[in-house]
LUMPA-862078 format. One record per residue (C-alpha): z, x, y; residue in one letter. Coordinates in Angstrom, 1 decimal. Example, Ala and Ser with C-alpha at 12.3 -4.5 7.8 and 13.67 -1.06 7.14 Angstrom:
BEGIN
((7.8, 12.3, -4.5), A)
((7.1, 13.7, -1.1), S)
***
This chain:
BEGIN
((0.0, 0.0, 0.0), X)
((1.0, 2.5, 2.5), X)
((-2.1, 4.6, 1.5), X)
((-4.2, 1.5, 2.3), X)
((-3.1, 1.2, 5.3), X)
((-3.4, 4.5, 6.3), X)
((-7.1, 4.4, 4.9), X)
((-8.0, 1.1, 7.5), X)
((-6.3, 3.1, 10.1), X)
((-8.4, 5.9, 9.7), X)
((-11.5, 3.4, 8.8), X)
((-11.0, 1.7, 12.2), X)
((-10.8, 4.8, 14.0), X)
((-13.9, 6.8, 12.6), X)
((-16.0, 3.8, 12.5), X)
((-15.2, 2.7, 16.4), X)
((-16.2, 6.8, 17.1), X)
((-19.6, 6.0, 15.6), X)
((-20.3, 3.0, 16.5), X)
((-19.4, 3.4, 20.6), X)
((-22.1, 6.6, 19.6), X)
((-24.8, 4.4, 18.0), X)
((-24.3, 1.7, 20.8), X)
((-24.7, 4.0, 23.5), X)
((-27.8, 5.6, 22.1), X)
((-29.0, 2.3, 21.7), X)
((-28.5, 1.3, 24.6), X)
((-29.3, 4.7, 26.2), X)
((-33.1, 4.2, 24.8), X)
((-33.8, 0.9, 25.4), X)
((-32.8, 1.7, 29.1), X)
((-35.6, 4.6, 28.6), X)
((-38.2, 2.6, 28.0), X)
((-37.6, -0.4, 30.1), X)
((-36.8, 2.2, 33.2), X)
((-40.5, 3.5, 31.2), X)
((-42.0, 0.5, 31.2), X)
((-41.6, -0.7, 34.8), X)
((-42.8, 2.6, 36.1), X)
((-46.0, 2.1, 34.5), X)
((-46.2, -1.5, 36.2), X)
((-45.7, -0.6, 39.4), X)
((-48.0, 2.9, 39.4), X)
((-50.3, 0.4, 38.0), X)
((-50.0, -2.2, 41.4), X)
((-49.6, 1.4, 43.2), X)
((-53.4, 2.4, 41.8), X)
((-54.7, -1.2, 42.6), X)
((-53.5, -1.2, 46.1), X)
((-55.4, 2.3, 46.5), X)
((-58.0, 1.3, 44.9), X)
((-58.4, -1.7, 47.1), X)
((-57.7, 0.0, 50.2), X)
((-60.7, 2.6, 48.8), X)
((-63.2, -0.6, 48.7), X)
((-62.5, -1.6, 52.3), X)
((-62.5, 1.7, 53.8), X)
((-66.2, 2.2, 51.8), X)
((-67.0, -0.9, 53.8), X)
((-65.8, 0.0, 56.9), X)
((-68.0, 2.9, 57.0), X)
((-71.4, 1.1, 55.6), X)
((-70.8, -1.4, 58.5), X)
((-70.2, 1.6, 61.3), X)
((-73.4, 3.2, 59.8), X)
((-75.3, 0.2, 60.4), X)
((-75.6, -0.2, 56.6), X)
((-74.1, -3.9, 57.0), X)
((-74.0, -6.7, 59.7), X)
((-71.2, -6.0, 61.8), X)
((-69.9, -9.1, 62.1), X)
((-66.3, -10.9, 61.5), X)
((-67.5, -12.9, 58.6), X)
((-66.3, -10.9, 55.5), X)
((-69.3, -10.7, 52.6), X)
((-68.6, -11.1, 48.7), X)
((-66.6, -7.7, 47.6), X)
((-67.7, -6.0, 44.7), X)
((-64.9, -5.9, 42.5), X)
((-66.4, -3.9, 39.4), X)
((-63.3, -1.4, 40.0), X)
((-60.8, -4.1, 38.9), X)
((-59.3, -4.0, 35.5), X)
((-59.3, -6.9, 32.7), X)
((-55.6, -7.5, 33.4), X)
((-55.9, -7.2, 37.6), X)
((-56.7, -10.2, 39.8), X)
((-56.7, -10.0, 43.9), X)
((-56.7, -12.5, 46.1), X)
((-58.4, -11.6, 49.2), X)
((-57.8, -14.4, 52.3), X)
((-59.7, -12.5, 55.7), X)
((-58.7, -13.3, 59.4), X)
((-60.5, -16.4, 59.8), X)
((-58.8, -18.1, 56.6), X)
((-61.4, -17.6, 54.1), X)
((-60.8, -16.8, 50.5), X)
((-62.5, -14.4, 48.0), X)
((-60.7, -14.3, 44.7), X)
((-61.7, -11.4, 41.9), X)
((-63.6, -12.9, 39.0), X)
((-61.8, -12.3, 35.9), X)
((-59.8, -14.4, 33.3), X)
((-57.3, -15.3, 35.4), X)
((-59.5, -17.0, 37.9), X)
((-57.5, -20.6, 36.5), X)
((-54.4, -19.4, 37.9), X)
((-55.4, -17.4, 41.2), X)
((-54.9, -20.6, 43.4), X)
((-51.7, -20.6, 41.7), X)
((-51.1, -17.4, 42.9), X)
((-52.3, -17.4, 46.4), X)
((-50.3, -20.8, 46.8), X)
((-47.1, -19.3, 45.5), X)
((-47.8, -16.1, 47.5), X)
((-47.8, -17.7, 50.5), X)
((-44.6, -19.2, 50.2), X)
((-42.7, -16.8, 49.2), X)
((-41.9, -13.4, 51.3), X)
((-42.8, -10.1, 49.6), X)
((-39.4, -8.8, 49.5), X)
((-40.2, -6.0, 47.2), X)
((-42.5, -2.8, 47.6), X)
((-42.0, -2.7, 43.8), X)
((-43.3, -6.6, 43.6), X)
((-42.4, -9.5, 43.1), X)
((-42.6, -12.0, 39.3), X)
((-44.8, -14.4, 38.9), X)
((-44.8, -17.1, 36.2), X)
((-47.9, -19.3, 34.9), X)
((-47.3, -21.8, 32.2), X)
((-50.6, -22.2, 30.0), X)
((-49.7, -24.9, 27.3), X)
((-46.8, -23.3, 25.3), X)
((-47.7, -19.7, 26.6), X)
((-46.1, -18.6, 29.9), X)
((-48.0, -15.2, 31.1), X)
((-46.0, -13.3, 33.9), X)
((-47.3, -11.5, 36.7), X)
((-46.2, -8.9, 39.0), X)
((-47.5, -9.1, 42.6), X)
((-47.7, -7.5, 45.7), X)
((-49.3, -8.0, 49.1), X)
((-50.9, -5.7, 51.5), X)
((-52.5, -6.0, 54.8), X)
((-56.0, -4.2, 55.4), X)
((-56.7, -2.4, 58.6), X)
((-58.8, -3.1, 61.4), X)
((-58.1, -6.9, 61.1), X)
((-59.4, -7.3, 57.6), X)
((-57.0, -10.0, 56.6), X)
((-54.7, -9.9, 53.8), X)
((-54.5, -9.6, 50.1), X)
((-52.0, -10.6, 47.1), X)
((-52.9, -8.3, 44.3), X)
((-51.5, -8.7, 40.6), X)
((-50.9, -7.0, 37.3), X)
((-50.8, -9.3, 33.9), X)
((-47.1, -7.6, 32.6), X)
((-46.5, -10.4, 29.6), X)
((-47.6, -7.8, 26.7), X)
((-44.7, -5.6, 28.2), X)
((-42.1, -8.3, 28.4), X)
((-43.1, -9.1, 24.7), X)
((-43.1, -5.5, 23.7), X)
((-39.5, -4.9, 25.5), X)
((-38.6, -8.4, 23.6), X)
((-39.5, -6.8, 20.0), X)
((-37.5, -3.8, 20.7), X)
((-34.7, -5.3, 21.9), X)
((-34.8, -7.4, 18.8), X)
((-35.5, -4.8, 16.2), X)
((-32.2, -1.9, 17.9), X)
((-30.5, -5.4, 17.9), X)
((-31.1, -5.2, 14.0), X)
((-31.1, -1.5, 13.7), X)
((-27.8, -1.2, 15.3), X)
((-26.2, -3.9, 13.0), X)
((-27.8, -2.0, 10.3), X)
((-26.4, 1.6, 11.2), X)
((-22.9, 0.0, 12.2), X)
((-22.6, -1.4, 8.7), X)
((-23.4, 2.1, 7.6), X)
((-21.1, 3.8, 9.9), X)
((-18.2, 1.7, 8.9), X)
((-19.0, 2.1, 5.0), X)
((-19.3, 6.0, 5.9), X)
((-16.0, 6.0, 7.7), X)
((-14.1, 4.2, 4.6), X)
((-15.4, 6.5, 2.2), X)
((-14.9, 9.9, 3.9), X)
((-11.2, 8.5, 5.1), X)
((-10.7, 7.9, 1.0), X)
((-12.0, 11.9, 0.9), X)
((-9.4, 12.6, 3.5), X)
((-6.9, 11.0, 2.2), X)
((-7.3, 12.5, -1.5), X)
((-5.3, 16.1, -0.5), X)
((-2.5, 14.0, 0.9), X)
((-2.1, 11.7, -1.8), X)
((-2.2, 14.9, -4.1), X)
((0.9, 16.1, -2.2), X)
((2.8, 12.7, -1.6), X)
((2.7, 12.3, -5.4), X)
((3.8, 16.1, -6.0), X)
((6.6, 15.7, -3.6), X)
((7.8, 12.4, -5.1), X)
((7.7, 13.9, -8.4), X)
((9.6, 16.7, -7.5), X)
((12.4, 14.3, -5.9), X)
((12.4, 12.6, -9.1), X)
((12.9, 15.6, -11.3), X)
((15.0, 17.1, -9.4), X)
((16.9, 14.3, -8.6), X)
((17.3, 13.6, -12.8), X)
((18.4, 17.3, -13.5), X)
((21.2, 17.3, -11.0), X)
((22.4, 13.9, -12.1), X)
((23.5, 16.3, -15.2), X)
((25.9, 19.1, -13.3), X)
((26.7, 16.9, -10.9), X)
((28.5, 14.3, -13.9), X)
((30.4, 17.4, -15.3), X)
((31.5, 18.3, -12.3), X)
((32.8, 15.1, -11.3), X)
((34.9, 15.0, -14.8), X)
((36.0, 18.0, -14.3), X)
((37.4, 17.2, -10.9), X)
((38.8, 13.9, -12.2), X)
((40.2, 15.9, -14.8), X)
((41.9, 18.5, -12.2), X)
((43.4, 15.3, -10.6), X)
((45.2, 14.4, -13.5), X)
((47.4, 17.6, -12.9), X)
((47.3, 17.6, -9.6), X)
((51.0, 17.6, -8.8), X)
((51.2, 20.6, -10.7), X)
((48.9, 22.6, -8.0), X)
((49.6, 23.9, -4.9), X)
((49.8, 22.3, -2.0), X)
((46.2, 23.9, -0.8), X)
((44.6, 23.8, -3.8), X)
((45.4, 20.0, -3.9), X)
((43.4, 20.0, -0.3), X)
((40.6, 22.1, -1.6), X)
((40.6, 19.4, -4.7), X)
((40.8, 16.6, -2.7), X)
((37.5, 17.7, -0.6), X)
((35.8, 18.9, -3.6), X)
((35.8, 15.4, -5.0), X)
((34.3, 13.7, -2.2), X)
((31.8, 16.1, -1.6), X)
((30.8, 15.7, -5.4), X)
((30.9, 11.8, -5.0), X)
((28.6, 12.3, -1.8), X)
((26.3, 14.2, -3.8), X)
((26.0, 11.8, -6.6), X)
((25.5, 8.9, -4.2), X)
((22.7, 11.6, -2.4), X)
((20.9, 12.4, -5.9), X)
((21.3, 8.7, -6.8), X)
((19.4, 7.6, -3.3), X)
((16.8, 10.1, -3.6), X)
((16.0, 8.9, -7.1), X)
((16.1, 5.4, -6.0), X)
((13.4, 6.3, -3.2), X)
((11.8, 8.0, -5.4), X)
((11.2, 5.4, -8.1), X)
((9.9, 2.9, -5.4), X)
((7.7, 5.1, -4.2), X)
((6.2, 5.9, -7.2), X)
((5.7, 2.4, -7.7), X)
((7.7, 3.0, -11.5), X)
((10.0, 0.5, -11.6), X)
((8.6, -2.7, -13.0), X)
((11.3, -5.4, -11.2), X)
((11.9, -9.0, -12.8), X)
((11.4, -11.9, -10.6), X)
((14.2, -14.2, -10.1), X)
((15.1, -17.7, -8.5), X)
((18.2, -15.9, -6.8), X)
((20.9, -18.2, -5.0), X)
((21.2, -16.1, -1.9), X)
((24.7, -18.1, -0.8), X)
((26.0, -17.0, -4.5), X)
((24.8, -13.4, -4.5), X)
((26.2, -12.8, -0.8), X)
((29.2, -14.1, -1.9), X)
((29.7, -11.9, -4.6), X)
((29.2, -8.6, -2.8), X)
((31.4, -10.1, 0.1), X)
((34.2, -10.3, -2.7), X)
((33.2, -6.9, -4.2), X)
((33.0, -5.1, -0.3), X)
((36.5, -6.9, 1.1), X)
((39.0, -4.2, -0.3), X)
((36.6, -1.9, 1.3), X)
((36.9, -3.7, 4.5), X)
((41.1, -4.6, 4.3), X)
((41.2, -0.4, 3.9), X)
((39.1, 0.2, 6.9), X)
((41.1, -2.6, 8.7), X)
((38.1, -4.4, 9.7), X)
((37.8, -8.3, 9.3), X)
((34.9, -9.7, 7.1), X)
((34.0, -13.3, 7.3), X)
((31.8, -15.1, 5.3), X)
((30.4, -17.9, 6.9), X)
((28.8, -20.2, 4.1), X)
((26.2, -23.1, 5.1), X)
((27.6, -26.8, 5.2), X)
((24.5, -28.4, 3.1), X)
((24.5, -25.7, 0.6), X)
((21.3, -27.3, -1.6), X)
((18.2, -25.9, -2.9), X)
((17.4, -24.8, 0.6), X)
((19.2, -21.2, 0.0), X)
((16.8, -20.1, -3.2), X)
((14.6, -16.9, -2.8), X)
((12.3, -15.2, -5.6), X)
((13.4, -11.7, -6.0), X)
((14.9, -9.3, -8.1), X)
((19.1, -9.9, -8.2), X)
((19.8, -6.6, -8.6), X)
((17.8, -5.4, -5.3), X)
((18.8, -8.6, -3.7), X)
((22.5, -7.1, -4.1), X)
((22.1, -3.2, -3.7), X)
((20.3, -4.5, 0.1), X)
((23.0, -6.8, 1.1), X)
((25.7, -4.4, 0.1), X)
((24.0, -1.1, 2.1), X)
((23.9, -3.7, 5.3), X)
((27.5, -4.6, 4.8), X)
((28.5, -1.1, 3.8), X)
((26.9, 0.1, 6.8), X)
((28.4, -2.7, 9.2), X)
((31.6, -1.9, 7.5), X)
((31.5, 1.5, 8.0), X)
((30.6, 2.0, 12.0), X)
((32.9, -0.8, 13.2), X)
((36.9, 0.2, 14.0), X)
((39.5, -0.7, 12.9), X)
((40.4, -4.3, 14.2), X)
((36.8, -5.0, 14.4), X)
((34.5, -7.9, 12.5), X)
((31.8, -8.7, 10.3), X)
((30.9, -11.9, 9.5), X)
((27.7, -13.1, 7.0), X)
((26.1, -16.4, 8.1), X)
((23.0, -18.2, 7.3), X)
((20.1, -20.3, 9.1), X)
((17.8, -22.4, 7.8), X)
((14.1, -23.2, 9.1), X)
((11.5, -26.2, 9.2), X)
((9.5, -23.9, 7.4), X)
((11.2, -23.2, 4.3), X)
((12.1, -20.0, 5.1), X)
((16.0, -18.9, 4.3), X)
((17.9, -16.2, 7.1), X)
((20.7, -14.1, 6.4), X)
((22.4, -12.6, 9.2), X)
((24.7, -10.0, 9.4), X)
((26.9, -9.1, 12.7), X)
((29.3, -6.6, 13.4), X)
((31.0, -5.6, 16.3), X)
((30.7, -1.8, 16.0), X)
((29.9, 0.9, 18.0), X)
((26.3, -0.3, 18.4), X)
((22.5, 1.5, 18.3), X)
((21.2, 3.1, 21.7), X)
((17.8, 1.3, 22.1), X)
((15.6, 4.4, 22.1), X)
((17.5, 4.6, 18.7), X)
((16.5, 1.5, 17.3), X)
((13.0, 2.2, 16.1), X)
((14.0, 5.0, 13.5), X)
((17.1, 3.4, 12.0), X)
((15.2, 2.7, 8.9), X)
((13.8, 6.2, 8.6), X)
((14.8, 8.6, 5.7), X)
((17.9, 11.3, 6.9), X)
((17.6, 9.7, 9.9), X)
((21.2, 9.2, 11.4), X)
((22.1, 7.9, 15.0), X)
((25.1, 10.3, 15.2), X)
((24.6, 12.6, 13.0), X)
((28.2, 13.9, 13.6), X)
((30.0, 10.8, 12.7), X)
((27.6, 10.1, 9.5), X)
((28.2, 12.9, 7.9), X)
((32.2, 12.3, 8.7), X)
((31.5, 9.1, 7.2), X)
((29.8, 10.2, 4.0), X)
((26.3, 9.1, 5.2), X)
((23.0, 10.9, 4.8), X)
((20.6, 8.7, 6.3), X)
((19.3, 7.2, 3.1), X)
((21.1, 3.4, 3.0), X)
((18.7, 2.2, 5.7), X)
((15.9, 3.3, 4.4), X)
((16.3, 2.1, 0.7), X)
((16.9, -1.5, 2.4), X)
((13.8, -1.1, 3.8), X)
((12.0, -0.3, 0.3), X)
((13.7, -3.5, -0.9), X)
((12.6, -5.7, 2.1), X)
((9.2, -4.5, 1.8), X)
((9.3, -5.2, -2.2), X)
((10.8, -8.8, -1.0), X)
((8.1, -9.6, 1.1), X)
((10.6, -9.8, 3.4), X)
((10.9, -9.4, 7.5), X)
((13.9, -7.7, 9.0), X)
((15.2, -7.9, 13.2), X)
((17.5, -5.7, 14.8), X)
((19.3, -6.0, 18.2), X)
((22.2, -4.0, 19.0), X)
((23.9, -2.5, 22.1), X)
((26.1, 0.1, 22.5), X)
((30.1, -0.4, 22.3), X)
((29.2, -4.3, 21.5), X)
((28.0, -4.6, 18.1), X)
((24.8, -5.1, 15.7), X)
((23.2, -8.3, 14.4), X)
((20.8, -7.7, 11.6), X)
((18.9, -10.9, 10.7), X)
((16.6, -10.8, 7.2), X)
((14.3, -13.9, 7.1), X)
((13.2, -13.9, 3.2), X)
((10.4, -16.3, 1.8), X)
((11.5, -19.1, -0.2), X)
***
């Protein structure tokens, strides 16, 4: 689970790096060609307006020769320099018309009519749109005025085949990109599973050395322990330093044994080895028992512990779940409450119920509290607030952390809130 995780993590991460990569190229070409594209156009309306201006200078200078009538009424131009896709509309001084012959000669009074009404805003043109049937042909036009008073003319390009062309490309890097996006993502998944092969190598060798090792101290460790509770049977016979050196010997050996038996606890679970049995567990029941099991603990400490059961105790308080986790979690959150809360101090278990089937157990203390910046790592391994005091305590920053295992196995959701000098409230909402 945690290794799946890790691989969408690192899925999501390397697949957004490619695909912001493939999206800008994209993008970054089809801006290319469009910027491509309308560069063309307007050289193209550029060459037609020089070309024009050409043909009425030619003309100027056949009439100043005396090679034409000079005289204000404008003659048919020859317009044998005009492309298949260009179409001017020439309208002299005196209003009259001359439109170039060519296959848009349907549409040209549609043009010059448009023209007219509309301001050239645009040296780069202006769009035009004809509708022919279900075809709609676009235009780009622009209008120039000839010298010595030759009127003025609306000149146009046919740019549909580019619109469809820029249409086609958009639509095939549309498909492209979902394409190489589908392949980025596939490609991030599988080198994040090559990544994450060396790690899993080492996570497993690590958890399998905590496991072994944890299984050959459990060995000294027991003899050691008998033969300290063997040296406290004569006890009284020792001196009175020896029975101080005794008496810390012991509980460092039962720290240790709790230590090697939380390592191989951790281990186990993260090795996935223990195959837990499912249970209907009364929660109300089980609490109760490890409130009874924890109270001497509590009475030595001097530290009251209330158990606060539910006035409609019915079916309500069932969870699925192993018993025996079910009890080693509720007695590491007691033990722990227990433990940082003085003497005079409280602890009190309660329950609340939901619409939504769902069954809470809370635990509050008033202890010594978690700093805030604190609260995020409580439930990491060796991790202790005060490291200090846990260790004066007998802790080694384990309890939390198997809790968490066991919540995670539950399917369960834990919330903390604490402050400092007031007290904890842990609350564990478990799925019926």
């Amino acid at each position: 689970m945690m290794f799946d995780r890790t691989r969408k993590q690192l899925t999501i991460f390397f697949g957004s790096i490619l695909g912001v990569v493939i999206i800008l190229i994209t993008a970054f070409f089809y801006l290319i060609l469009q910027e491509t594209l309308q560069h063309n156009e307007i050289q193209k309306l550029e060459d037609l307006k020089n070309k024009m201006s050409q043909q009425w200078e030619h003309r100027m200078e056949e009439q100043k020769k005396g090679k034409r009538p000079m005289e204000h009424e404008v003659k048919n131009v020859e317009w044998i320099f005009l492309l298949s896709d260009e179409l001017i509309v020439w309208v002299s001084p005196d209003e009259k018309t001359q439109i170039s012959p060519s296959r848009y000669s349907a549409m040209s009074n549609q043009l010059l009519n448009w023209a007219q009404r509309n301001e050239m805003k645009s040296g780069k043109g202006e769009r035009f749109y004809v509708e022919t049937g279900e075809e709609r042909q676009t235009f780009l036009v622009s209008s120039q005025i000839l010298n010595d008073a030759g009127g003025v003319y609306w000149m146009a390009i046919d740019i549909t085949s580019n619109l469809a062309l820029l249409d086609t490309i958009r639509l095939i890097l549309l498909l492209s990109t979902i394409v190489l996006l589908s392949i980025a993502i596939w490609l991030a998944y599988f080198f994040a599973g090559k990544a994450m092969v060396p790690i899993k190598k080492s996570y497993y060798q690590q958890v399998e050395f905590t496991t072994n090792a944890s299984h050959e101290l459990r060995t000294p460790l027991s003899v050691i322990h008998s033969s300290v509770e063997l040296l406290e049977e004569c006890k009284d016979a020792l001196p009175e330093f020896e029975q101080h050196v005794l008496d810390s010997l012991q509980d460092e050996v039962k720290r240790m044994i709790r230590l090697v038996e939380s390592l191989l606890t951790l281990a186990r679970s993260d090795s996935k080895s223990l195959q837990m049995k499912l249970d209907k567990v009364d929660l109300v029941q089980v609490s109760h028992q490890i409130y009874q099991a924890i109270q001497p603990l509590a009475l030595k400490k001097g530290v009251h512990l209330y158990h606060d059961l539910p006035e409609n105790n019915h079916g309500s308080n069932f969870i699925i779940g192993n018993i025996d986790q079910i009890k080693q979690l509720l007695y590491i959150l007691l033990d722990n409450a227990i433990k940082y809360t003085p003497s005079g101090g409280q602890v009190k278990i309660s329950y609340r119920g939901s619409h939504n089937g769902k069954t809470t157990l809370q635990i509050a203390d008033t202890g010594i509290g978690i700093p805030k910046d604190e609260l995020a790592r409580i439930f990491e391994r060796f991790y202790r607030v005060d490291k200090a005091r846990s260790r004066e305590l007998g802790g080694a920053g384990l309890g939390l952390s198997i809790a968490a295992d066991i919540i995670s196995n539950l399917g369960a959701y834990i919330h903390v809130t604490s402050e400092e000098g007031k007290g904890s409230f842990f609350e564990i909402e478990f799925h019926a």
